[in-house]
KOLKOLDO-515853 format. One record per residue (C-alpha): residue number from 1; x negated, y, z negated. Coordinates in steps of 0.02 Angstrom, whole numbers, padded with zeros to 5 digits. Layout:
<rs>
(NUM, (X, Y, Z)),
...
</rs>
This chain:
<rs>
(1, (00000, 00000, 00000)),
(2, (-00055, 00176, 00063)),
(3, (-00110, 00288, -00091)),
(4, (00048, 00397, -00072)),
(5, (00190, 00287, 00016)),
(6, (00224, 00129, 00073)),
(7, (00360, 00190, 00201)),
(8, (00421, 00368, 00248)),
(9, (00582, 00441, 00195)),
(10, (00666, 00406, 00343)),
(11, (00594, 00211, 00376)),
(12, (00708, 00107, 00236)),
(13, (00843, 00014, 00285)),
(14, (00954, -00141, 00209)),
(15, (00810, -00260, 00289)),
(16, (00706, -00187, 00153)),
(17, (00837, -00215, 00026)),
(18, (00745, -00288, -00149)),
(19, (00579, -00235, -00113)),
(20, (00458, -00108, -00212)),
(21, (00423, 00042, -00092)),
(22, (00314, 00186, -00147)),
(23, (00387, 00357, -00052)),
(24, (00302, 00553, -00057)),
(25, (00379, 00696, -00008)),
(26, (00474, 00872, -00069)),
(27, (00624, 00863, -00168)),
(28, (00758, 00938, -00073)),
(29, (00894, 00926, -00194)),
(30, (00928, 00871, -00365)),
(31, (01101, 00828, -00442)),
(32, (01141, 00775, -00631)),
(33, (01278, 00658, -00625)),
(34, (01306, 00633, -00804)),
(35, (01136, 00525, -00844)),
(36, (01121, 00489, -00678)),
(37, (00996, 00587, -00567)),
(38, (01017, 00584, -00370)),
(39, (00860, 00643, -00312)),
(40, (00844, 00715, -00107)),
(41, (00650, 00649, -00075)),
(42, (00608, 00722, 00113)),
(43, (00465, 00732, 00233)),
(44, (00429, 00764, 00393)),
(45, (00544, 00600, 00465)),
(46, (00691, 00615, 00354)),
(47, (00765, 00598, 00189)),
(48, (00801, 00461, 00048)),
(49, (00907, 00470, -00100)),
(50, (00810, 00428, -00251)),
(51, (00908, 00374, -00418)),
(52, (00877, 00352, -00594)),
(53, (00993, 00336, -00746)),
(54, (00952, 00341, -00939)),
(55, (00853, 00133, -00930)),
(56, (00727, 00198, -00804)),
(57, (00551, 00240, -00868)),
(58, (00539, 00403, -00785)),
(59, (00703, 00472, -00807)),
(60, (00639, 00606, -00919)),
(61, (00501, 00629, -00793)),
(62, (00618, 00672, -00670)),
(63, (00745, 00769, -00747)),
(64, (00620, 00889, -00753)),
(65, (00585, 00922, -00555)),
(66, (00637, 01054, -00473)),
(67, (00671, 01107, -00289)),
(68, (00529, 01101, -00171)),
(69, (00408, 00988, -00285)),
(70, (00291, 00865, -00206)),
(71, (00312, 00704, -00303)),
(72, (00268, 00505, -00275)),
(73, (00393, 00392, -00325)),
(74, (00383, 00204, -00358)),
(75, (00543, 00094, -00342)),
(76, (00668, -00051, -00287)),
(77, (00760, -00043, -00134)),
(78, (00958, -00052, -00157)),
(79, (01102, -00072, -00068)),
(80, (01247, 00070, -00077)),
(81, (01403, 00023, -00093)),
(82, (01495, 00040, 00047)),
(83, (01604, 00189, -00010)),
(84, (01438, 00281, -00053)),
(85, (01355, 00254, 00119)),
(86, (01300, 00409, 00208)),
(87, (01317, 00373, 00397)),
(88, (01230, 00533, 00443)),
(89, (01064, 00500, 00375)),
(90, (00952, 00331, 00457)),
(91, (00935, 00284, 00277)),
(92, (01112, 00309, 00225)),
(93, (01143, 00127, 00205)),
(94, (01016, 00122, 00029)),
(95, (00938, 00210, -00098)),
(96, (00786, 00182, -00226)),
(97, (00791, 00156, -00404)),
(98, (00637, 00251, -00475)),
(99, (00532, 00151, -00596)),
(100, (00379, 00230, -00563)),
(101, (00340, 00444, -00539)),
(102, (00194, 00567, -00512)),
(103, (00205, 00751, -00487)),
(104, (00080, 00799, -00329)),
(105, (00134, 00953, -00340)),
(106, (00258, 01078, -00434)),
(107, (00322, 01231, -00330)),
(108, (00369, 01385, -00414)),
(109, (00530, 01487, -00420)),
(110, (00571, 01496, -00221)),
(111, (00589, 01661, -00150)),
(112, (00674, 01585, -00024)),
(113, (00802, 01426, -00017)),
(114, (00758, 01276, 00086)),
(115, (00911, 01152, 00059)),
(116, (01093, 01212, 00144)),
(117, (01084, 01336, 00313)),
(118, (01080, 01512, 00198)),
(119, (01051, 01656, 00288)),
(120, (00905, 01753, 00226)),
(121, (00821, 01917, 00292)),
(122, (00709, 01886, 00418)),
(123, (00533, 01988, 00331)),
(124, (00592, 01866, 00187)),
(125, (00588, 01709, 00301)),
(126, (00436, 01777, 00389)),
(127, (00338, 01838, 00248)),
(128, (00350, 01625, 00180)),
(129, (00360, 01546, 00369)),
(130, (00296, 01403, 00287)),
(131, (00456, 01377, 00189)),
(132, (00556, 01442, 00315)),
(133, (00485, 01306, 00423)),
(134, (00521, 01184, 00290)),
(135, (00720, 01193, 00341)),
(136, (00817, 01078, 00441)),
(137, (00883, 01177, 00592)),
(138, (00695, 01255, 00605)),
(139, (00595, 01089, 00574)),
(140, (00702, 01041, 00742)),
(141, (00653, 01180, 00831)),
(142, (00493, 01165, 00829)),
(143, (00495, 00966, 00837)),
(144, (00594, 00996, 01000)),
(145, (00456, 01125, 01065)),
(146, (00334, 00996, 01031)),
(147, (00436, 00865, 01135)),
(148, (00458, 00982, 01281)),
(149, (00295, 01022, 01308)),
(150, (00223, 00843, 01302)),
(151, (00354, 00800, 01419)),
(152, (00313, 00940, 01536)),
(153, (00128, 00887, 01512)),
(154, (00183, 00714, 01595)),
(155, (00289, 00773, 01710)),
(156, (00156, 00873, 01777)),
(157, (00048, 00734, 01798)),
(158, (00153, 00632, 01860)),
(159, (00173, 00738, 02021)),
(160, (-00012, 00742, 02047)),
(161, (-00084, 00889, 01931)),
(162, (-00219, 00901, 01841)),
(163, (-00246, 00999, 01711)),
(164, (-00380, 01157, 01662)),
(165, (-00421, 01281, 01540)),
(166, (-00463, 01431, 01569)),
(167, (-00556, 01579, 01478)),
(168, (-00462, 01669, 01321)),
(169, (-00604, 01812, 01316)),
(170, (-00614, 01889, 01520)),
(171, (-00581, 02062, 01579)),
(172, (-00433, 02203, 01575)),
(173, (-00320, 02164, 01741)),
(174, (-00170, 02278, 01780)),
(175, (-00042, 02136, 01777)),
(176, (00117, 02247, 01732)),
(177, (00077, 02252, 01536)),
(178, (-00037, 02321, 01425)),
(179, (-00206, 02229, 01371)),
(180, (-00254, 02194, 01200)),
(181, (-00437, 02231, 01222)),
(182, (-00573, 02149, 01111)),
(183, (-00746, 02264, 01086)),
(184, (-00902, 02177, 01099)),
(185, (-01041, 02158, 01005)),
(186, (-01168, 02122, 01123)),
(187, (-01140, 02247, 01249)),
(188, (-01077, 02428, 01123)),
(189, (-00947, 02530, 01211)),
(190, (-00872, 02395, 01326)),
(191, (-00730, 02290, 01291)),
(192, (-00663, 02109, 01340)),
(193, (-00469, 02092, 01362)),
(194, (-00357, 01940, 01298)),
(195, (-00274, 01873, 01464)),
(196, (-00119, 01924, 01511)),
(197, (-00087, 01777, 01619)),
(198, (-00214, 01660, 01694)),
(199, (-00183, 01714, 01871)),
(200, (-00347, 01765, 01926)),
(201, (-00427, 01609, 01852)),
(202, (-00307, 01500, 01935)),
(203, (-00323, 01566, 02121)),
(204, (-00501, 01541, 02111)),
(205, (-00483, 01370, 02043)),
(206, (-00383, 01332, 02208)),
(207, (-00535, 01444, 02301)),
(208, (-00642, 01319, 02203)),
(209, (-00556, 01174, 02289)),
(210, (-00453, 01084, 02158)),
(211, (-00287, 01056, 02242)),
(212, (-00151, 01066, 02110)),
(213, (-00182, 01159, 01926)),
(214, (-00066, 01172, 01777)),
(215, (-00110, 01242, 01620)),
(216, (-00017, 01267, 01442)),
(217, (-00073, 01420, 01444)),
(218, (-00068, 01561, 01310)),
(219, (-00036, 01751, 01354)),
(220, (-00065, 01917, 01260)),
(221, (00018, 02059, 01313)),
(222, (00038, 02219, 01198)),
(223, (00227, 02238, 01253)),
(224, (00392, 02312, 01163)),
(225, (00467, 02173, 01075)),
(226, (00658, 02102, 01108)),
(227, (00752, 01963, 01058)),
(228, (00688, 01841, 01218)),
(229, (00525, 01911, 01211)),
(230, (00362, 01890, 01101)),
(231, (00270, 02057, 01079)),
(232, (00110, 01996, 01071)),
(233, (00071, 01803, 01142)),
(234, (00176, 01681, 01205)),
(235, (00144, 01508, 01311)),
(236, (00173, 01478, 01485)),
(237, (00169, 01341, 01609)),
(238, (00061, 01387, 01727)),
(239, (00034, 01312, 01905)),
(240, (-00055, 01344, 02083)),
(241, (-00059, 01242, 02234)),
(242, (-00166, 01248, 02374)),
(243, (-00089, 01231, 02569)),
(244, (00096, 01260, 02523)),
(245, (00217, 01372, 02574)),
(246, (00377, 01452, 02465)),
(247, (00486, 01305, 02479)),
(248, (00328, 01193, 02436)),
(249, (00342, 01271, 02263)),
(250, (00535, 01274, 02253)),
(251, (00513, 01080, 02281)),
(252, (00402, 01040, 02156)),
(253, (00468, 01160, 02025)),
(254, (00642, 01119, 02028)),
(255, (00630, 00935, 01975)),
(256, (00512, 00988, 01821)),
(257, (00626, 01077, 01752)),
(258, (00787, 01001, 01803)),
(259, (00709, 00857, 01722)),
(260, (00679, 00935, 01550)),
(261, (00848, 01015, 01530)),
(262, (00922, 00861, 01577)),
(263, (00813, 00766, 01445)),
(264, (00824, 00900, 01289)),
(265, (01016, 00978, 01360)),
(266, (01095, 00892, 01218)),
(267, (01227, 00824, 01353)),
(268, (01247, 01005, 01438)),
(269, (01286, 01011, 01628)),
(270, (01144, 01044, 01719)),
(271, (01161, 01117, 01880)),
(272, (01062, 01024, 02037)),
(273, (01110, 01149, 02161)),
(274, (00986, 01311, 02147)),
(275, (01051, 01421, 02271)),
(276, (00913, 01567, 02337)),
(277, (00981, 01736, 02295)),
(278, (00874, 01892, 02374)),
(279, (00840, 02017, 02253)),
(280, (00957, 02156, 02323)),
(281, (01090, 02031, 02315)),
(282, (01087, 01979, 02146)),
(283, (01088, 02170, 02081)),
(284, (01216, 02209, 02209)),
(285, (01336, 02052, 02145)),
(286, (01258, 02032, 01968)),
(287, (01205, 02195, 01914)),
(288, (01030, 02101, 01870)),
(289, (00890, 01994, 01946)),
(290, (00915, 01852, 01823)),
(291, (01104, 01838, 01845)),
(292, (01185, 01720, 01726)),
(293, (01259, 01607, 01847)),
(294, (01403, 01518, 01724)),
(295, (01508, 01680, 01761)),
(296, (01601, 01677, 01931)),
(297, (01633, 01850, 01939)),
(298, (01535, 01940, 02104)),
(299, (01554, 02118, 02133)),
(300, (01563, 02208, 02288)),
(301, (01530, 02374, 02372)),
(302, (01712, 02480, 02390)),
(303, (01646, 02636, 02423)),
(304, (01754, 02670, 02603)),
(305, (01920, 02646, 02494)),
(306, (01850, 02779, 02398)),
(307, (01796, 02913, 02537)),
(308, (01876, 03069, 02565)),
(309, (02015, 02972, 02433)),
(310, (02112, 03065, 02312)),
(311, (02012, 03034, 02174)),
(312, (01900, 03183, 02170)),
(313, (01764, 03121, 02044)),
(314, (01720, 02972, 02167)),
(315, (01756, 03063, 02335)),
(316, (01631, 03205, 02289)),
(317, (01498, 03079, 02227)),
(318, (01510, 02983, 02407)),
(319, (01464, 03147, 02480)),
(320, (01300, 03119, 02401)),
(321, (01157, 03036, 02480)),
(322, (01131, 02843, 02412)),
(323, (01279, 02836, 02336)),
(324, (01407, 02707, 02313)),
(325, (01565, 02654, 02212)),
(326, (01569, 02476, 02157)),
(327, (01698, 02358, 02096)),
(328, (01703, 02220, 01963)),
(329, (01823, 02100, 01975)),
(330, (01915, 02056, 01827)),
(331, (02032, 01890, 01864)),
(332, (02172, 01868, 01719)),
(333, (02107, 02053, 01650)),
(334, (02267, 02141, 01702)),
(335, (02338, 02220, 01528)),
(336, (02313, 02383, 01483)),
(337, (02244, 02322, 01292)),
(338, (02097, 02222, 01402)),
(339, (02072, 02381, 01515)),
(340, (02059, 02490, 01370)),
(341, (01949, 02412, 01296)),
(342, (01818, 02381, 01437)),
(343, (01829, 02568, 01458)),
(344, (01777, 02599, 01270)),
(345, (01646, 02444, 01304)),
(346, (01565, 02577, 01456)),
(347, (01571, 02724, 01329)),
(348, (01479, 02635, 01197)),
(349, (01349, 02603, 01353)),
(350, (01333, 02800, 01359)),
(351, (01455, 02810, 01520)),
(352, (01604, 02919, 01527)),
(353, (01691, 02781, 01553)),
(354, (01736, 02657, 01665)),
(355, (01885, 02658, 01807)),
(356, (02015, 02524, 01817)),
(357, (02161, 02457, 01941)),
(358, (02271, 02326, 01881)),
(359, (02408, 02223, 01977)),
(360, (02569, 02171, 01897)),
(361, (02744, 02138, 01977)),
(362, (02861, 02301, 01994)),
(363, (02993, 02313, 01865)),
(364, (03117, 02371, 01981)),
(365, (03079, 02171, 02081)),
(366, (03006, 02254, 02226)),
(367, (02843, 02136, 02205)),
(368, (02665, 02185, 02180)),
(369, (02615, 02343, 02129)),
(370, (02449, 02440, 02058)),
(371, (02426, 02512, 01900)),
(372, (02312, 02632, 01808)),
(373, (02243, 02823, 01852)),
(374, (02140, 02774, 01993)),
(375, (02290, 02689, 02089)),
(376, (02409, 02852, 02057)),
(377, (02247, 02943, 02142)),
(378, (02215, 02843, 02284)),
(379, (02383, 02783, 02336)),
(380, (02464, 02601, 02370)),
(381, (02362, 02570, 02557)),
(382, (02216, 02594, 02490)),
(383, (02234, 02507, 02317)),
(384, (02289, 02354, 02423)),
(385, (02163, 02335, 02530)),
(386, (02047, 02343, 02384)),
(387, (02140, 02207, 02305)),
(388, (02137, 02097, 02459)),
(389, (01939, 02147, 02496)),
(390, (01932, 02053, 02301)),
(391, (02061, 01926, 02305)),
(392, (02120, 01985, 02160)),
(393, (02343, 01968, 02126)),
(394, (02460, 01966, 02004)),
(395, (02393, 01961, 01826)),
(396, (02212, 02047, 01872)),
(397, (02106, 02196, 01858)),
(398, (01974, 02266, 01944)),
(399, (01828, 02377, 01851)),
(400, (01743, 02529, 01958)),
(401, (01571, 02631, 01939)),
(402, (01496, 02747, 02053)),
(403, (01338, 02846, 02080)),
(404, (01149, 02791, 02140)),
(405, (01144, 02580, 02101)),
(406, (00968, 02608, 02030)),
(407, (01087, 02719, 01875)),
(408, (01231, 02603, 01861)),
(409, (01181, 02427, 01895)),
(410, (01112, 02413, 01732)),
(411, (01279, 02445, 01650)),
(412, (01392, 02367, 01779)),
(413, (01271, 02191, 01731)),
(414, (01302, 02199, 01564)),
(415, (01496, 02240, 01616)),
(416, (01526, 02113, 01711)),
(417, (01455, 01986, 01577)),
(418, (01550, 02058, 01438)),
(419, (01725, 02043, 01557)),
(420, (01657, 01858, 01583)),
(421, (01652, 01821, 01426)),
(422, (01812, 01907, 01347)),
(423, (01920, 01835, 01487)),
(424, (01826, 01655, 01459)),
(425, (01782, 01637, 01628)),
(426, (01589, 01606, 01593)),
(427, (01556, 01414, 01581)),
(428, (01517, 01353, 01400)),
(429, (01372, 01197, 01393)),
(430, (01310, 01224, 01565)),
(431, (01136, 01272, 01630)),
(432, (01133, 01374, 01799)),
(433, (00994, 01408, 01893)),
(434, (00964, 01517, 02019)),
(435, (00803, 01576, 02140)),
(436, (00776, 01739, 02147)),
(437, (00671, 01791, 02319)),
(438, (00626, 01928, 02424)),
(439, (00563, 02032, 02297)),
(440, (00502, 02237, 02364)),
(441, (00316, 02236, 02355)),
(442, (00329, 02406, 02304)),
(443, (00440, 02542, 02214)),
(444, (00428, 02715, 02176)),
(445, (00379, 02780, 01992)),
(446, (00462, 02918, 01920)),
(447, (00335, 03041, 01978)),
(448, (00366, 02983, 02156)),
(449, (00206, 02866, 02178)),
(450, (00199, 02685, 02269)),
(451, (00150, 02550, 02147)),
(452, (00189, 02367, 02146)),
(453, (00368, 02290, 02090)),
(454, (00299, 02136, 02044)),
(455, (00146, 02021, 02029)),
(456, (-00005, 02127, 02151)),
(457, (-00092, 01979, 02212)),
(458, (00075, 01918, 02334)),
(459, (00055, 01896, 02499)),
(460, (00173, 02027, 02594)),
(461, (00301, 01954, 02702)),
(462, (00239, 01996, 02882)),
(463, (00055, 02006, 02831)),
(464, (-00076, 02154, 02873)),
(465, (00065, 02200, 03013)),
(466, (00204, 02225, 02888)),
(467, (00112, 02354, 02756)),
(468, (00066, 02474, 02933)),
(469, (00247, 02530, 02906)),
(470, (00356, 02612, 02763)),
(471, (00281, 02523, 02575)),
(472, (00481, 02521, 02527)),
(473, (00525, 02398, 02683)),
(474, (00399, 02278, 02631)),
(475, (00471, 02116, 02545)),
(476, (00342, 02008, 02470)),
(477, (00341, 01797, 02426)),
(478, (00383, 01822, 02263)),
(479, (00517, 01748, 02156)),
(480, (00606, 01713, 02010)),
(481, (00699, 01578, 01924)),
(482, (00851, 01634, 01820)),
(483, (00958, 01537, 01704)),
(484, (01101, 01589, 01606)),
(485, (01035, 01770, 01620)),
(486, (00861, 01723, 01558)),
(487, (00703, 01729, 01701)),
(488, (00610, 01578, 01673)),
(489, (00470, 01601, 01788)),
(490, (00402, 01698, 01894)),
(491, (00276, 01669, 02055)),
(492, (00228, 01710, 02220)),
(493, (00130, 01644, 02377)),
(494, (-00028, 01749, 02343)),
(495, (-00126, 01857, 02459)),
(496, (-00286, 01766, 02497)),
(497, (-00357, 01870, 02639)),
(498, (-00472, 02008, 02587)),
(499, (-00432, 02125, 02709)),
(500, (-00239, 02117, 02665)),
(501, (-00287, 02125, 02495)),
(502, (-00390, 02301, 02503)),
(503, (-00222, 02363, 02607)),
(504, (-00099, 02319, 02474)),
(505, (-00195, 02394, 02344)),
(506, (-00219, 02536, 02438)),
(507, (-00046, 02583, 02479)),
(508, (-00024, 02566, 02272)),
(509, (-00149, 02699, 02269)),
(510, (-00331, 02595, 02216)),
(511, (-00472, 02639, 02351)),
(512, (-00576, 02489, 02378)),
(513, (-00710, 02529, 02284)),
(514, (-00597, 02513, 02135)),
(515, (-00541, 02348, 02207)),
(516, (-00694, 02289, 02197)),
(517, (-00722, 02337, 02031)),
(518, (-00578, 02265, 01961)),
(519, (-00555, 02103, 02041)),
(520, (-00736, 02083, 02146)),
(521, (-00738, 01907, 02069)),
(522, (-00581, 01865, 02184)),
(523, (-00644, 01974, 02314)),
(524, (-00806, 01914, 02322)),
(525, (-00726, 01729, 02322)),
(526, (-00592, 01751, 02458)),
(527, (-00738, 01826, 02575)),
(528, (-00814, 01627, 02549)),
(529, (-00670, 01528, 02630)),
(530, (-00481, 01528, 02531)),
(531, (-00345, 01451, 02570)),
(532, (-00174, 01470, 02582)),
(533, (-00100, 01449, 02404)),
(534, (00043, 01488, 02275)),
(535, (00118, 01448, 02141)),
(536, (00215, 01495, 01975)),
(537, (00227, 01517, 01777)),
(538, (00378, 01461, 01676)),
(539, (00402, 01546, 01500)),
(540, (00404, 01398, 01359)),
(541, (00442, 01495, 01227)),
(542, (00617, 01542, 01323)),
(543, (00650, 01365, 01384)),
(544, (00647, 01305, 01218)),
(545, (00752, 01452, 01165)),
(546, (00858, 01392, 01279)),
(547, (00879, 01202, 01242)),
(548, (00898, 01268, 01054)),
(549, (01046, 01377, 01084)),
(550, (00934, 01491, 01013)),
(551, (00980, 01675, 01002)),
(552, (00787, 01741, 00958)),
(553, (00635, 01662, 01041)),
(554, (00546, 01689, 00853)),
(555, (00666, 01549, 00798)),
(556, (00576, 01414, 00927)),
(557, (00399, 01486, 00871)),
(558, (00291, 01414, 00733)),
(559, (00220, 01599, 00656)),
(560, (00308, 01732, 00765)),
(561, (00269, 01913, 00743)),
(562, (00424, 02021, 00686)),
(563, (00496, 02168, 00783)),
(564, (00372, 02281, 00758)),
(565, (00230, 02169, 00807)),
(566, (00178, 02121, 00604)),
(567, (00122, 01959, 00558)),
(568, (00182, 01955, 00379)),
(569, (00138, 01806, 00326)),
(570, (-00066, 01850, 00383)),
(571, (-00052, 02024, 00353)),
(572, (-00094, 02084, 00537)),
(573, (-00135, 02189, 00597)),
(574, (-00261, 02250, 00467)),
(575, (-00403, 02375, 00460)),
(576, (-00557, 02313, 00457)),
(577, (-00700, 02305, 00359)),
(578, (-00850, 02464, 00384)),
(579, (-00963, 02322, 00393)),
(580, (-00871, 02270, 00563)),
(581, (-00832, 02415, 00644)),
(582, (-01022, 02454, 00614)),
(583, (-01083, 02291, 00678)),
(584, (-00961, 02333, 00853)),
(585, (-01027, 02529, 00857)),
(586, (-00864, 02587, 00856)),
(587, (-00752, 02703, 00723)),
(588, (-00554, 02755, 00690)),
(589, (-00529, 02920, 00700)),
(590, (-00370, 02949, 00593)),
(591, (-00206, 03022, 00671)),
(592, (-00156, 03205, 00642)),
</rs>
């Protein structure tokens, strides 16, 4: 027998039944049944009910433990009876009578429960993670995270992969988020930076000439936190293939992670189908380029109903160059209560409002007729063929905002979910993917500059030929997997011809010799023979957040940050030592 336990606390069943067992764990719960203690012994695999009554030798011994103590038990294997047996737990069918006890060791008074699903402030539950961990709905969590990621790790292997690491200490990249940057010793007054993403290091492993690369990769980006995102680090599956093409990747993607939904869904749908949406399609019908996909509802351009209409407010905006008025379709949403509120939901989003048509039947039996201010305004042809351009009848609404998409689409997104939802039209215990494609290679920054939209090292659609022209026309191979309103990765076919390269980069606004200096380990490699390659990065963090039905991405990882990027538990960020910042030549000059 093993020092500490003969069998873990989830192992014993009625085939043990008689025998002396020796378990170690935490107590979990302890309950005085008139000179009877019913101990709750867990570890890591489960838990077993431990008894002992007035005869046993340790009884005192025991009436003394309390919550969260490590302790070693000695004891016979019983049966329940069968009115006492607990078919939720895998030992439910027995229990042990203690004859034999040792404390390993006592906890003090918790600052924090661990038994029952309390709620608890999250600085409490972060500041003692490792109690926090030490409950049952968290213990999953990360059990399941663990699961995924070997699974991935033989998926990915199983379709050929190998994997490789690559470095944690490189240099700063602009990759669309700030670097944490890490001062040297060595070499005063320059800095290393913590990779954003691996994505230089992968394309030259493919310039290198290994075929097909996936990494568990970590990430450190100094970015605002939110509830799906980490605002420091976070893991990603990361993957390049050499000779492929878009749909290469789509193909070899798709049954990855089909796969692990399907194997840690808990029974939820999973769609097959992935349709390809192009990124001006999916704001135009979803408001968003990681539409959630469970809710039907598509809206559509109306702005010609509106036009020279006699609703001034939208007739007078379509005068307006880039404007449009756009509809939401609301099926079953036609009460006023249901309008009303959607209009107060648009006001809380810091619009005026938000317009509304609904369709009932005429009191007076003449059949279908519109409702609402904007009807009265724009008159019974025009409401019609609105209705009909949405297939919308008796019993529905319709939702309208107007104005430049790049100011509305935003809210009209997060509209159109919310009338999904309230109207229970979005699918419950379903996951819906979707491709996103045909991302711009550029956009225009508030001050009016080109800069890229997306990942800088895609290869344009068109090539060289294609970035001669306007930046804004240029689409690039870049894409985006959406489920349920969550982007789970992100990818592109990647520009591996140096003289394409020094063009896009250019039209972004970096001259070559800043190229070079940047990225002249890529440069220098592409000018040595590359070929054609692409490939991807899925988020783990948000998968698992995902197969958890989890709200927060800190709830699927093991010692998150909190909001405002604190590690409580650690105490980091901290200020350092005069001995350090001496050794690193630097100082901190203090804020006014």
């Amino acid at each position: 027998m093993n020092a500490y336990r003969s069998h873990n606390c989830s192992e014993l069943t009625k085939d043990q039944v008689g025998q002396e067992v020796r378990l170690s764990g935490w107590v979990h719960r302890v309950r005085d049944h008139g000179g009877v203690l019913f101990v709750d012994l867990r570890d890591h695999y489960g838990i077993t009910q431990v008894i002992a009554d007035s005869d046993s030798a340790v009884f005192t011994d025991i009436e003394k433990c309390r919550a969260e103590w490590v302790i070693s038990i000695i004891g016979k294997v019983k049966a329940r009876d069968a009115s006492l047996i607990n078919p939720k737990l895998p030992t439910g069918e027995i229990e042990v009578y203690a004859t034999g006890f040792e404390i390993l060791g006592m906890a003090d008074e918790l600052p924090m429960p661990v038994f029952g699903d309390v709620d608890y402030p999250e600085e409490t539950r972060l500041t003692y993670r490792f109690l926090d961990l030490r409950r049952e709905k968290l213990h999953a969590n990360m059990m399941l995270r663990s699961n995924v990621v070997r699974s991935i790790r033989n998926r990915m292997w199983d379709q050929g992969f190998n994997e490789f690491q690559t470095p944690i200490i490189t240099a700063s990249s602009p990759e669309g988020a700030r670097d944490f940057l890490v001062p040297s010793r060595l070499h005063p007054g320059k800095f290393y930076a913590l990779p954003q993403a691996p994505q230089q290091f992968k394309q030259l492993i493919m310039v290198a000439g290994f075929d097909r690369y996936f990494q568990i990769a970590p990430c450190f980006r100094d970015e605002d936190p939110r509830a799906d995102r980490s605002p420091t680090d976070f893991y990603q599956l990361d993957i390049e293939m050499s000779f492929v093409e878009q749909e290469d990747i789509f193909n070899t993607v798709q049954p990855v992670v089909q796969g692990i939904f399907e194997e840690f869904g808990n029974g939820k749908v999973v769609s097959t189908e992935w349709p390809r949406i192009a990124y001006r399609d999916s704001l135009l019908m979803y408001g968003s380029d990681k539409p959630d996909l469970r809710n039907p509802i598509q809206m559509q351009i109306v702005s010609e109903h509106f036009r020279d209409s006699g609703f001034a407010i939208f007739a007078k905006l379509l005068e307006q160059e880039g404007t449009q008025i756009r509809a939401i379709p609301a099926p079953t949403g036609g009460s006023r209560k249901f309008c009303d509120r959607m209009n107060a939901f648009a006001q809380k989003e810091g619009l005026p409002g938000m317009g509304y048509i609904l369709w009932r039947n005429a009191e007076d039996g003449s059949g279908l007729e519109a409702a609402g201010p904007l009807a009265k305004n724009i008159g019974p042809e025009r409401t019609e063929a609105i209705r009909q351009q949405l297939g919308l009848g008796v019993g529905d609404a319709a939702f309208f905002l107007g104005g430049k998409p790049d100011a509305f689409e935003a809210v009209a997104g997060r509209a159109r979910n919310e009338i999904g939802r309230e109207l229970g039209l979005t699918e419950t215990d379903t996951f819906r993917f979707a491709w996103i494609v045909d991302f711009p290679m550029y956009e225009k920054t508030a001050e009016g500059k080109i800069d890229f939209s997306h990942n800088p090292f895609s290869m344009p659609q068109g090539g060289l030929e294609a970035l001669m022209g306007d930046p804004l026309e240029v689409y690039a191979y870049q894409y985006d997997l959406a489920c349920n309103g969550y982007e789970l990765i992100s990818g592109g076919i990647r520009n591996h011809r140096p003289e394409v390269m020094f063009k896009a980069f250019e039209l972004a606004g970096y001259p070559n010799s800043e190229v070079e200096k940047r990225f002249g380990g890529m440069v220098k490699a592409f000018k040595y023979g590359a070929p054609p390659h692409g490939g991807c990065a899925a988020g783990i963090d948000r998968i698992v957040m995902l197969l958890a039905d989890e709200a927060n991405i800190r709830e699927v990882i093991m010692f998150p940050m909190n909001q405002r990027a604190e590690d409580l538990l650690m105490g980091a960020p901290s200020e350092p030592m005069n001995e350090q910042l001496r050794e690193l030549g630097l100082r901190v000059i203090p804020r006014d």
